[in-house]
ROTOR-501657 format. One record per residue: residue in one letter; x, y, z of N, C-alpha, C in turn. Coordinates in steps of 0.02 Angstrom, whole numbers, plus 50000, padded with zeros to 5 digits. Example, Ala and Ser with C-alpha at 12.3 -4.5 7.8 and 13.67 -1.06 7.14 Angstrom:
ROTOR-501657
a506604971650390506154977550390506604983550390
s506424988850354506844994750357506455000250394
END
This chain:
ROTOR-501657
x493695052448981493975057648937494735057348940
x495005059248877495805056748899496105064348901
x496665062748923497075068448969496965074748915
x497055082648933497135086148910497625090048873
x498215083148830498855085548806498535086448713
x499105090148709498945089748618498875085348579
x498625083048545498375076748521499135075548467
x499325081848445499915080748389500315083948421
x500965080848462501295087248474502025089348452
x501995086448379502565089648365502315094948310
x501585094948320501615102348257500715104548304
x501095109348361500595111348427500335119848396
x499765119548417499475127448417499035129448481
x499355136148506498945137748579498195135448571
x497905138948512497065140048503496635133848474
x496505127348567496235121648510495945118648572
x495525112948563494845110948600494845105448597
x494845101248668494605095248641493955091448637
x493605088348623493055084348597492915078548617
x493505075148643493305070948679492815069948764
x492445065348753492105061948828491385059248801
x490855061648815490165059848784489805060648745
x489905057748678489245058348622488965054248619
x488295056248597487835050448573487735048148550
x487685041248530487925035348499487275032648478
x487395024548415486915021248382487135017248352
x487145010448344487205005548281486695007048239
x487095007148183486785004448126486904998148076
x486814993248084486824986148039486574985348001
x486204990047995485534987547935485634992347884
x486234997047903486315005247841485865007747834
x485425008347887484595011247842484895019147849
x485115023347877485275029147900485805031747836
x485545039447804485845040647746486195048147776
x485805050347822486175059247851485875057247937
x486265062647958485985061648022485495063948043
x484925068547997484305067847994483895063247980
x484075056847953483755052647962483655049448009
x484195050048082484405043948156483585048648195
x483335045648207482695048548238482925045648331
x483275040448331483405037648406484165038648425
x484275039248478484935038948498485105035348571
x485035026448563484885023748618485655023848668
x486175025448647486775025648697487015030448694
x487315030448766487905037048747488805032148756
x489185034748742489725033448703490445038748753
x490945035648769491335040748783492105037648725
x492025044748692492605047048641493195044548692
x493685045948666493735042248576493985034548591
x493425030948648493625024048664493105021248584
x493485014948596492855011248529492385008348558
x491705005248521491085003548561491244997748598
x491844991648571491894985248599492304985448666
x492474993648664492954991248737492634994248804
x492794991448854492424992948924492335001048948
x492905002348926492805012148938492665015248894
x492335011948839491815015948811491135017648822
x491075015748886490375012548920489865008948866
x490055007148828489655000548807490024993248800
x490454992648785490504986148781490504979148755
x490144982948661489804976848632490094974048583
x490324967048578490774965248521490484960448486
x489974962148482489754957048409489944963248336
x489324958548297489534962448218489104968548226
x489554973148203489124978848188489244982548127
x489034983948082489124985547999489404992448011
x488954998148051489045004848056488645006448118
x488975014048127488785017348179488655023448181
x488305028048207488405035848222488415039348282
x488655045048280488945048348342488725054548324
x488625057248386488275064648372488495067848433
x488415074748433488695079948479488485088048488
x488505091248535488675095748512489355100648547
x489495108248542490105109548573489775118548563
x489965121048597490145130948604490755132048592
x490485137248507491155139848497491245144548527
x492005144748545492295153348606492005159348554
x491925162448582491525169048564492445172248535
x493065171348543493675172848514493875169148480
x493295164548449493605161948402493255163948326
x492685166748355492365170648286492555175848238
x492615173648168492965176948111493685173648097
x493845168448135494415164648137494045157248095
x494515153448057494385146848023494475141348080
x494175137748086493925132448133493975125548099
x494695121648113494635116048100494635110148137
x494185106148107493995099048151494495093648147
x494635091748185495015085048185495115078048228
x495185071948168495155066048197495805063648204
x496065061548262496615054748260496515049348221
x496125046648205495745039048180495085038648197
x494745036148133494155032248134494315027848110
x493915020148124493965014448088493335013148080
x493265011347988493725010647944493605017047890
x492865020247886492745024647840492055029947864
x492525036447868491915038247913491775045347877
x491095048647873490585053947841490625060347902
x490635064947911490615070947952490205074347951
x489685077547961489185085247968489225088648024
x489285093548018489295099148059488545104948044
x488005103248092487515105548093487055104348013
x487165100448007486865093447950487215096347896
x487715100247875488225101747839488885095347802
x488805094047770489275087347769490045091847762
x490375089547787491145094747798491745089647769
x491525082747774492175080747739492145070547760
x492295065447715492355059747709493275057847705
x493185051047750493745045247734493775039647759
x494275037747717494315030347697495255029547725
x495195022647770495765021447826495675020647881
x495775015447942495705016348002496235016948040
x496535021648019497315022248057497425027448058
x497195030548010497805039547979497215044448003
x497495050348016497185056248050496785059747973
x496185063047982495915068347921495635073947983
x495495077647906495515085347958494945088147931
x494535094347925494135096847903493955103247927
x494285109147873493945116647890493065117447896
x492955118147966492125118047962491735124747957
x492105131447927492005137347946491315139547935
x491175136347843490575136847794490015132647843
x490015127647886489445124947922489365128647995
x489785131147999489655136048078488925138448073
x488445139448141487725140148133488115149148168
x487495151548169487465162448198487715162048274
x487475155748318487555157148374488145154148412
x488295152548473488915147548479488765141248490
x487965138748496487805131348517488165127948401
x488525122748417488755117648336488445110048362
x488185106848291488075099848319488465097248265
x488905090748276489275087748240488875079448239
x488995077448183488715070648189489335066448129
x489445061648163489795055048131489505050048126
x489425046948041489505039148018490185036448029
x490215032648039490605026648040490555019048014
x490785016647955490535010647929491145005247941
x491134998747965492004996347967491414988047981
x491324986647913491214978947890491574974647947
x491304971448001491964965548007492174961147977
x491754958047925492034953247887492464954747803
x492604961147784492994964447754493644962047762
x493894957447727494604954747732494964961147672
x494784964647627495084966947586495114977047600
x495444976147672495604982747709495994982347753
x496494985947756496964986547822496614986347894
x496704978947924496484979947997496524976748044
x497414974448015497804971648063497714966048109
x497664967248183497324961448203496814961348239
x496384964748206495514964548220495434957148183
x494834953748249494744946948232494284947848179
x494124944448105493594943148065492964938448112
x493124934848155492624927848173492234934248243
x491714929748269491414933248328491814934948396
x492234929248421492694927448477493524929148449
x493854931448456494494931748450494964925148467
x495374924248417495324916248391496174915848381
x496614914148376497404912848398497764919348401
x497854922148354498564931148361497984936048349
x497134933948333496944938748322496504941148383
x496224950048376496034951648442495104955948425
x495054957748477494264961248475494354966148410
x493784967348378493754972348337493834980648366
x494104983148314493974990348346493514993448278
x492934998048318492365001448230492345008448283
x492525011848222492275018948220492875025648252
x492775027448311493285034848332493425029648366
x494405029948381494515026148426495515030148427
x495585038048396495895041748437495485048548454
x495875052248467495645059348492495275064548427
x494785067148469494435070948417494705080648442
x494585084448393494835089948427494695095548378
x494575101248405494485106548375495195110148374
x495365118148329495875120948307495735127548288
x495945132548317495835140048288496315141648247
x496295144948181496755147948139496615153148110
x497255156348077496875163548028496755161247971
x496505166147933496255163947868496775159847828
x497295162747817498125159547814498375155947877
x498425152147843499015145547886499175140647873
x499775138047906500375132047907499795128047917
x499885123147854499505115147856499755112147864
x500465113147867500955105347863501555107747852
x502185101847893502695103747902503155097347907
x503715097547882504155091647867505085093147902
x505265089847917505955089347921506405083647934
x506785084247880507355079547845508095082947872
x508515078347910509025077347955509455074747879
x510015080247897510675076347862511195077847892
x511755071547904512165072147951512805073047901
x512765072047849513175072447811513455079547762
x513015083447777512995092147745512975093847832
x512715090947879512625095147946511965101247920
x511495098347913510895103847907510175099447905
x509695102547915509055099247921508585103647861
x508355098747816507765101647789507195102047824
x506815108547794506185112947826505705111547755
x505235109147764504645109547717504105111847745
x503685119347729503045120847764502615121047685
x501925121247708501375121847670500955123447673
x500565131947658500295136547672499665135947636
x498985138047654498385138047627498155143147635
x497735146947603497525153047628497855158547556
x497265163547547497815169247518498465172347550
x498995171947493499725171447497499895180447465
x499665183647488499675190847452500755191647473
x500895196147417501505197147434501935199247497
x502295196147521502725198247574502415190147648
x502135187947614501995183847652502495175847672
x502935176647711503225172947755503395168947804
x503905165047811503825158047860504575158747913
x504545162847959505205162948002505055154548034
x505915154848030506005146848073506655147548132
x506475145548196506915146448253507175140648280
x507745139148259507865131948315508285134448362
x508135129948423508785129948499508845122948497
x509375121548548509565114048560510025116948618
x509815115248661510105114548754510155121948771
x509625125348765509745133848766510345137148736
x510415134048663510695138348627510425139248552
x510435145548530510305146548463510525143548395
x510115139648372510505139148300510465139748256
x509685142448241509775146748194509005150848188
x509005155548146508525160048143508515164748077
x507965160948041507905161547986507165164147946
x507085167047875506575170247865506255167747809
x505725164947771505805162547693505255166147680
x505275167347597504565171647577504355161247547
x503455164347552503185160347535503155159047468
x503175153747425503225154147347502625148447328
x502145151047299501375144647276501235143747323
x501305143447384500865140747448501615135947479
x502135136747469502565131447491503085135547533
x503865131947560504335132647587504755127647577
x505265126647562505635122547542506455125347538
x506785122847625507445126247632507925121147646
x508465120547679508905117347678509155122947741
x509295121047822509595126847866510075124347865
x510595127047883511365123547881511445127247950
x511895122248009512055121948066512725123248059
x513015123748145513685125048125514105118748163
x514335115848102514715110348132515045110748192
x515055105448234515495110848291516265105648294
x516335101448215517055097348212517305090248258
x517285093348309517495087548353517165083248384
x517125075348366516645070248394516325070748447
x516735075648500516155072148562515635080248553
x515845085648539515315088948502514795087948461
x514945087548416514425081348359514035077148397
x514155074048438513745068848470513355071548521
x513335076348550512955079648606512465081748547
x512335082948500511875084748471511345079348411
x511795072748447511415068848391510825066248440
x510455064048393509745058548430509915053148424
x510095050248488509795040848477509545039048569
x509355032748558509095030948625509295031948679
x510145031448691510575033848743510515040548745
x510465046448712510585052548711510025056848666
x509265055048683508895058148643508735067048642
x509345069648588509405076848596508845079148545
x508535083948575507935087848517508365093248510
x507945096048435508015104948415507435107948404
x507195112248467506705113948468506505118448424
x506025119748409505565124848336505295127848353
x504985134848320504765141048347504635143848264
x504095140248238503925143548164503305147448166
x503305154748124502985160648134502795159048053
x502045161048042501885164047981501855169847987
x501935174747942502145182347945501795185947885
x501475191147894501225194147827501295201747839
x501855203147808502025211047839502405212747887
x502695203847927503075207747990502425205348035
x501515203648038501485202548080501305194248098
x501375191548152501155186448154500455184748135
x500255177748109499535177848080499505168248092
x499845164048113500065157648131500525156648165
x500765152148208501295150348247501225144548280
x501665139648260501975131548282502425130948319
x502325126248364502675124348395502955117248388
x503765116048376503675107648353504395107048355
x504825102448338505305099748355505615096248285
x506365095348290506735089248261507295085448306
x507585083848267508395082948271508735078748224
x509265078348218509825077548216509955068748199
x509865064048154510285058348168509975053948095
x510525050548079510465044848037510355039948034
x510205035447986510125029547985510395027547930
x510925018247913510955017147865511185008347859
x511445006447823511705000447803512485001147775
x512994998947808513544995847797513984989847814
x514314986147776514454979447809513954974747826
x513394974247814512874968747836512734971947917
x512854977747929512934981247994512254986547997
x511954988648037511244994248037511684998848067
x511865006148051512225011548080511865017148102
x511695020648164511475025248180511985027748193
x511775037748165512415040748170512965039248140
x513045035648080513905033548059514095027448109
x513505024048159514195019848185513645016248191
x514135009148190513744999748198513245000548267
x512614999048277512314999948312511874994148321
x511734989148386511394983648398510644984948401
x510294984148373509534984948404509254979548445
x508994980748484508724976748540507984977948549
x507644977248514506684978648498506444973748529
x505894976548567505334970848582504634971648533
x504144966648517503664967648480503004969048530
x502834974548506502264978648538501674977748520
x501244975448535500354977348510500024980948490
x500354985748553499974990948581499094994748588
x498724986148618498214983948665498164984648745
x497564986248755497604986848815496874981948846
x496804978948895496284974448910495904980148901
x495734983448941494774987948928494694994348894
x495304993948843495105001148802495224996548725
x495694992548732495924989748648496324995348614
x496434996848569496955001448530497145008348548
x496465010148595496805014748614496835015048697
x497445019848716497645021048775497215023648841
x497025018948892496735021748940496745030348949
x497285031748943497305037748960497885042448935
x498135046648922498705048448898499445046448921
x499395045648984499855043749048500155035749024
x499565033149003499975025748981500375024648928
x500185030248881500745030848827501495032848833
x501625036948871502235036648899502335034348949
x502035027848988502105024649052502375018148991
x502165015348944502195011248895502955012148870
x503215019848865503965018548831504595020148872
x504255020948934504505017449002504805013149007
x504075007748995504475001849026504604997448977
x504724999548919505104995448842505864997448867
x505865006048876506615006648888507065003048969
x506375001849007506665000449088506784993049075
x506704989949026506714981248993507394982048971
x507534986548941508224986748922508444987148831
x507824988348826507514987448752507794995748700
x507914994848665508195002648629507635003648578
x507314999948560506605002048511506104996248519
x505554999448481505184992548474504824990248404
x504474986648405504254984648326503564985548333
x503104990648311502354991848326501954984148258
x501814982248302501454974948274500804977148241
x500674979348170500164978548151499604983548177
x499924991048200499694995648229500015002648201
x499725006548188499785012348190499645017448255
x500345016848305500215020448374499845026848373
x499615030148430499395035448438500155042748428
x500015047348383500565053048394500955054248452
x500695052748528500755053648602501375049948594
x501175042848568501635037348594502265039748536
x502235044248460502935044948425503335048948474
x502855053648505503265061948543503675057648591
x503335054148630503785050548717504285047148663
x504405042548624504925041148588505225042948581
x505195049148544505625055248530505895058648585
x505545059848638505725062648707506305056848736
x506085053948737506415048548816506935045548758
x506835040148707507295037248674507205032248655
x506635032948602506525025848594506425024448510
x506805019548486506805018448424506065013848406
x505755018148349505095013548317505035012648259
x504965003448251504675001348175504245000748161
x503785006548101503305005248082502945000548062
x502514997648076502314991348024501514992348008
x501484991947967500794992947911500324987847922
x499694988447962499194983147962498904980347916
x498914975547896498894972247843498164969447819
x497844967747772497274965647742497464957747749
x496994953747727497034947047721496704944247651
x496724948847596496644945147545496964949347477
x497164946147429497594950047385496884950947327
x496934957447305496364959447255496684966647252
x496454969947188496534976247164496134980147218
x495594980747248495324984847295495864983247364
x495994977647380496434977847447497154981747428
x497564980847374498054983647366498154989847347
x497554994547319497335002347335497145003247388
x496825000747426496555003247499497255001347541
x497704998547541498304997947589498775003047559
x498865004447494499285008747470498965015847481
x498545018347490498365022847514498305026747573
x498245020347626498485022547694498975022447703
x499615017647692500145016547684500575023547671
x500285026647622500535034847609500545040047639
x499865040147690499735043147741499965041947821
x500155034347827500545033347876501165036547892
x501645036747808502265040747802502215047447796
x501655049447786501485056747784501535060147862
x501205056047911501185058847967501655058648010
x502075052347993502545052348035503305051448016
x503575053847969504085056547932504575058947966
x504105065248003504565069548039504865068748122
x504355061748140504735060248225505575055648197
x505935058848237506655054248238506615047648260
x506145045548293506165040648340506075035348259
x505835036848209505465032848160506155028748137
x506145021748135506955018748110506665014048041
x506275009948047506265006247989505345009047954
x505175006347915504505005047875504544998347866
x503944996347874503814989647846502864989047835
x503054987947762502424988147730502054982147741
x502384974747734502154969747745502464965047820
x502064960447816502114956347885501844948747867
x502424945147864502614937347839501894935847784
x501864941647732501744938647689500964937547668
x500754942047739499794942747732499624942447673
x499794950447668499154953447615499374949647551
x500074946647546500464945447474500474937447470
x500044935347464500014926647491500374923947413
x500714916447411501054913147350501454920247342
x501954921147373502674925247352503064921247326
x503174917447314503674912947299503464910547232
x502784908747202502454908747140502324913347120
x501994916847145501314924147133501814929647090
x501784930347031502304935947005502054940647027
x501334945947047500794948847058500864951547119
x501204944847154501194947747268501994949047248
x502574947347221503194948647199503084959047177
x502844958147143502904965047112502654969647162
x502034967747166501784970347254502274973647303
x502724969347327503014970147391503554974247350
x504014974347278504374977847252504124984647259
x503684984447226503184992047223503084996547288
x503224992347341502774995747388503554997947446
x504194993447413504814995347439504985001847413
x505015000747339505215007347299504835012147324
x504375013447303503975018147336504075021947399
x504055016447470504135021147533504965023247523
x505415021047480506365021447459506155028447439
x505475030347385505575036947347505035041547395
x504875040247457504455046647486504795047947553
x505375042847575506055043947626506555039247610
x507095043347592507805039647574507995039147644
x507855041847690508385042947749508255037947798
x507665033647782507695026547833507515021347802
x507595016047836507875009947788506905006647803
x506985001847739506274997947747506204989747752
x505974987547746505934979947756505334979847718
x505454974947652505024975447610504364970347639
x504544963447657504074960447703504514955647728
x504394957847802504784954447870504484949047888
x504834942947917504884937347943505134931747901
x505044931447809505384925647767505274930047708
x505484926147661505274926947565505434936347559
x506084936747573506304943147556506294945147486
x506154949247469506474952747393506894958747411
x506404964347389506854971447382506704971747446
x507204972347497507184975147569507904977947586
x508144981347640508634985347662508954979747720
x508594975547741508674971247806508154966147798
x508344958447808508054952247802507874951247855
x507284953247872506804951247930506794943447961
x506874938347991506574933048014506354932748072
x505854927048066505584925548132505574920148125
x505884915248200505984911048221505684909048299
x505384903648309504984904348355505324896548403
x505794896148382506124891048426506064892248464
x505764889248546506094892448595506574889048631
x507064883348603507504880348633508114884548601
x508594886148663509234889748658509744886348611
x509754880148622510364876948577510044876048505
x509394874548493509154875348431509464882548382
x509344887148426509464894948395510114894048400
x510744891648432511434892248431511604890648348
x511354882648368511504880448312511414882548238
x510544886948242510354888248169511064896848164
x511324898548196511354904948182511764907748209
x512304903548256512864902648274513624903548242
x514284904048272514594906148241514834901948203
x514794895848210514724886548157514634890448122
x513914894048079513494894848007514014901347982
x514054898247938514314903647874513794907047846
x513354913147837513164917447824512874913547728
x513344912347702512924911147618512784905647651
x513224899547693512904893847693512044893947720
x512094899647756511314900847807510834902347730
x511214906647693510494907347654510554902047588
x510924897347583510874894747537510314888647566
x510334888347637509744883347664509084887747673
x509204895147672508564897347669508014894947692
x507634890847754507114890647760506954891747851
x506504894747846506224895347926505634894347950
x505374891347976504644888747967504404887147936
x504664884147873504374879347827504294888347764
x504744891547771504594896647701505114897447708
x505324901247631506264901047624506314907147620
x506914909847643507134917447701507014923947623
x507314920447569507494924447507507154921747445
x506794924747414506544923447350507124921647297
x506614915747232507274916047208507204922147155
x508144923747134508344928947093508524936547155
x508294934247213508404939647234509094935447299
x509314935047305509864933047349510184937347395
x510544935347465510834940347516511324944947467
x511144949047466511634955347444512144958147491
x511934955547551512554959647598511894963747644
x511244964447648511024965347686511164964747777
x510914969747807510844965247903510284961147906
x510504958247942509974951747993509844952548026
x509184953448035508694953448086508464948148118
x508594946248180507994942048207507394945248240
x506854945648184506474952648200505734950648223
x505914942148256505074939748297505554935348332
x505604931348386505874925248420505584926448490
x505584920648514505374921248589504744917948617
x504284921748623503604919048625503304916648688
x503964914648743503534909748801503104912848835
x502854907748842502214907948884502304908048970
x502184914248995502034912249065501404913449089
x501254908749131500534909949130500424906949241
x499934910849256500044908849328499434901849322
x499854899249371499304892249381498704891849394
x498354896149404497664895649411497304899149352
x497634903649322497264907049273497194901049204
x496754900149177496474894949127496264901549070
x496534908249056496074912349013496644913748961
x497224910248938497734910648895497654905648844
x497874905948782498324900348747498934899948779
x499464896348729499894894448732500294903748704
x500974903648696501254907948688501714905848619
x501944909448568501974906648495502494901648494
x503104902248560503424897748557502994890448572
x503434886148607503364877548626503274877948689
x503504884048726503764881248800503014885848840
x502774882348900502334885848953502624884349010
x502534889049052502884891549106502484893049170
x502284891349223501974892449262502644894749344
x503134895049332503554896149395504024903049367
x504014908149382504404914649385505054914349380
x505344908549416506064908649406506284905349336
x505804898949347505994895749290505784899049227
x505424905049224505114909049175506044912249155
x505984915449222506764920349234507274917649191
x507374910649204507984907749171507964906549103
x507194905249080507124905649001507344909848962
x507034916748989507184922548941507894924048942
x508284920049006508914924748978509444919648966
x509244913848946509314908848898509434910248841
x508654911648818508734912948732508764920148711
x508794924448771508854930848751509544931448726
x509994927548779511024928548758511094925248718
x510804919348710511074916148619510934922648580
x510394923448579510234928648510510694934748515
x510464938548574511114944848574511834942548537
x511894936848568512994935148574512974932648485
x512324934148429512614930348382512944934648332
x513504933148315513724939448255513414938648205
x513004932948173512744936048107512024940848121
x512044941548167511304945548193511324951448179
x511114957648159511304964448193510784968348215
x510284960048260509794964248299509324960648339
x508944959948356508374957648393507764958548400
x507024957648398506604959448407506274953348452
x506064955948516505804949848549505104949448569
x504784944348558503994943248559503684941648623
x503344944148685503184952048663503064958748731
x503044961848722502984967548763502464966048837
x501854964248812501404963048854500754956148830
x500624954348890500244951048852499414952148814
x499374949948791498684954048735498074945948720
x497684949848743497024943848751497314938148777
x497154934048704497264926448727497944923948732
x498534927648697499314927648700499674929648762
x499774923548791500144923848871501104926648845
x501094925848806502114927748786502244933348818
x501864939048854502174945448859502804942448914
x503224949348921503734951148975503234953149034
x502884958849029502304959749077501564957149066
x501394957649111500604953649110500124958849062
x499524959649055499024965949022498934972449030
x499054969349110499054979649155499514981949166
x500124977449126500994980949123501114978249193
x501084974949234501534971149280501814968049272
x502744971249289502934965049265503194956649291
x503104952649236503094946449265503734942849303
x504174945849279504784947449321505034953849340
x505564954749377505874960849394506224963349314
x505954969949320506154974049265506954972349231
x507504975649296508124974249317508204968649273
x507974963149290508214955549271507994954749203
x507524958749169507274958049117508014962149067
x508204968249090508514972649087509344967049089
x509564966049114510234961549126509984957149056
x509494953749051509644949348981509684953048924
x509454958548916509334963748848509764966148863
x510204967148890510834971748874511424966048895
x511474961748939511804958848933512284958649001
x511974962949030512264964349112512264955549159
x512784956649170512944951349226512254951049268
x512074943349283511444945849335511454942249390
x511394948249442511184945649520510804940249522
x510804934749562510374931549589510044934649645
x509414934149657508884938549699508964933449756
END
């Protein structure tokens, strides 16, 4: 069962339950099962919200499985009766059916994004509820977001075990009849004020209101009242400048100095309370000037490592809550200022410790593997909901919808995968202006904010040379090519964008006896620690020291199945001293041990 923290905690409510540990479980492959009155057997039990293929789910099983169901039951608190009772998932993968005491309460489609469901109308007279879940997630479905779940039986070069069915936190929620569904906030450093967006359900009878309280370091800043208008809120708080730079900056967010403004929002009907959130912002920008990435108004280096975020015996999701912020630990104890979530949609746990401790994150959108009108509605749909949920953590720095070019195959011919990746820039440009996107990272740029590449050299003078202070910047893109694909589409040319080197690295260390790795994406394998030692901070200082760069992303965090490249091994040990990992990412002089 995983730890007992809030499953969302930047938008927390005292009155809520969790659901996770043992239900009872079932394949279904054959779909014969239409309600959960039809499952007459229930040969396993199952512990939430691991998935069936991973070891702490107590089963274990990774072959094909079409679908599944889960069943339960729970006691509602005897104080929670006459109150609205909503259910909620972190993730199912890929499309999952709900009943609540054979009540159907609510369907979706996505294996990434959270759905919710008021179950009030299925509540039975007494306090025993039984909940039952379908779960359907095809493995051989190339035309659905699902990243790097392997299609084949065995997990086969970058790809990994499947994940089907609940595989975050499940949870119950007490509310009044009225209440805050949702809540947004938009940072501007440039007016000095933060937009407030709430969104109320429930009868809105007159006088019905949304007080909003922020502090930041035990002080007040503001305290404010709005009447509700259609079910909405929609303000603009204005702060009080406090003028002078090193003021201003005690209150901004970035990795060095991750300042929150804590929240304290009341629904009100009459003066009395009837809802109340607990949740957070802050304070900080993001932008493009000079071919430069600026947090806060000023030139800022990013130093990202690329994340999985796999674990050997759970898979996508986190042993336990503890590893999610033990995880942005040791990205920041690497020396690392963000990271690049590879083809994952993290758990909420892992945006909050971001947001807490200091850690910058790029979204990236798990991708389908075949281009068709059903794959490019089913990605654009989650895709919407990805930005929906996580909008409001600061830690959030780029979007990136695509990843070298999956789901959008022939970019360079395809007018169809061209318009695609346009569409899908504009778009996340018109649902947040305030962070930059990468239309599809690693080659064949169009509409993007920053030219993603990945380069998998792992010889140091190779990378000098491609990207060094020799290369003239048009001369680099007038050769345009990196792995055999060219960096910029034509008609679309460097505009003055930043450069990313936003994959490089790759080696492989691997200990000499272990035979259970590939190779690592670079060339080079490594079986000696030191000589591991001297690699990374080899090609780590070419890349840092290059000025046409204005960043890094290095491949990868940990290692994951069959991919030996991590910095640390699977169970986060790391393969060198942190410190020394830490001296090449920042650039610190380094001790010899």
């Amino acid at each position: 069962m995983m730890d007992d923290i809030y499953p969302r905690p930047q938008f927390r409510r005292a009155g809520w339950m969790s659901l996770d540990g043992p239900w009872r479980f079932g394949f279904d492959n054959e779909m014969k099962f239409r309600t959960p009155r039809d499952v007459s057997d229930w040969p396993l039990t199952i512990n939430v919200p691991f998935a069936p293929e991973s070891a702490l789910s107590g089963i274990g099983d990774t072959g094909f499985h079409r679908a599944c169901w889960y069943q339960r039951e729970f006691n509602l608190p005897d104080d929670w009766r006459g109150s609205r009772i909503l259910l909620h998932f972190g993730a199912v993968d890929w499309q999952a059916r709900v009943w609540v005491n054979d009540l159907k309460v609510c369907e979706h489609q996505g294996g990434h994004t959270p759905f919710s469901a008021d179950i009030t109308f299925a509540l039975a007279a007494g306090p025993l509820q039984h909940i039952a879940v379908w779960a359907e997630d095809d493995p051989h479905d190339l035309e659905k977001p699902r990243g790097k779940q392997d299609w084949l039986l065995e997990p086969h070069g970058i790809w990994y075990p499947r994940t089907t069915g609940i595989w975050q936190t499940v949870w119950l929620e007490c509310v009044s009849a009225t209440y805050i569904q949702n809540i947004r906030w938009t940072p501007n450093l440039e007016h000095w004020d933060i937009g407030f967006d709430a969104y109320v359900v429930g009868s809105q009878p007159e006088g019905t209101s949304v007080s909003v309280c922020l502090h930041c370091q035990n002080r007040l800043l503001a305290e404010d009242t709005y009447y509700v208008t259609a079910g909405e809120v929609h303000r603009r708080i204005g702060l009080s400048d406090p003028g002078i730079d090193d003021f201003r900056n005690e209150m901004l967010w970035s990795p060095e100095h991750p300042t929150l403004i804590d929240a304290e929002i009341k629904l009100l009907r009459d003066g009395e309370v009837i809802d109340e959130i607990i949740s957070y912002t802050a304070l900080r920008s993001i932008g493009v000037q000079s071919e430069r990435i600026l947090l806060n108004g000023r030139p800022y280096s990013l130093r990202l490592v690329l994340d999985q975020g796999y674990w050997p015996d759970s898979l996508m999701t986190a042993p336990d809550a503890k590893a999610l912020r033990r995880d942005v630990e040791l990205a920041k104890a690497m020396g690392f200022n963000g990271v690049r979530k590879h083809q994952k949609i993290e758990d909420p746990r892992y945006m909050y410790w971001a947001d807490v401790l200091g850690l910058m994150v790029c979204t990236e959108m798990p991708s389908t593997y075949r281009f068709t009108h059903k794959a490019i509605s089913r990605l654009l749909a989650e895709w919407i909901e990805v930005i929906e949920r996580d909008i409001s953590h600061p830690c959030v720095l780029i979007w990136v919808p695509f990843n070298e070019s999956w789901d959008v195959p022939d970019l360079p011919s395809l007018s169809a995968s061209q318009d695609a990746v346009q569409a899908f820039y504009h778009l996340t440009r018109s649902f947040d202006q305030t962070r930059l996107v990468i239309g599809n990272d690693g080659w064949e740029s169009s509409a993007t904010d920053i030219i993603g590449i990945h380069d998998y050299d792992a010889d140091p003078d190779h990378i000098r040379a491609r990207y060094g202070p020799g290369v003239k910047l048009q001369d680099f893109f007038d050769r345009r090519w990196t792995g055999g694909r060219i960096l910029t589409l034509d008609g679309h040319p460097h505009r003055g964008q930043p450069v990313l080197l936003s994959e490089f690295g790759g080696v492989a260390f691997i200990r000499p006896d272990d035979e259970r790795y590939n190779q690592g994406l670079g060339d080079i394998r490594i079986d000696d620690p030191e000589e591991f030692r001297k690699q990374i901070h080899a090609i780590i200082e070419v890349v840092r020291c290059t000025a046409m760069l204005s960043g890094f992303c290095y491949t990868q965090f940990a290692d994951t199945f069959q991919e030996a490249n991590g910095l640390l091994f699977s169970d986060r040990t790391p393969k060198i001293a942190l410190e020394d990992i830490a001296n090449a990412v920042r650039g610190e002089p380094h001790e010899q041990p």
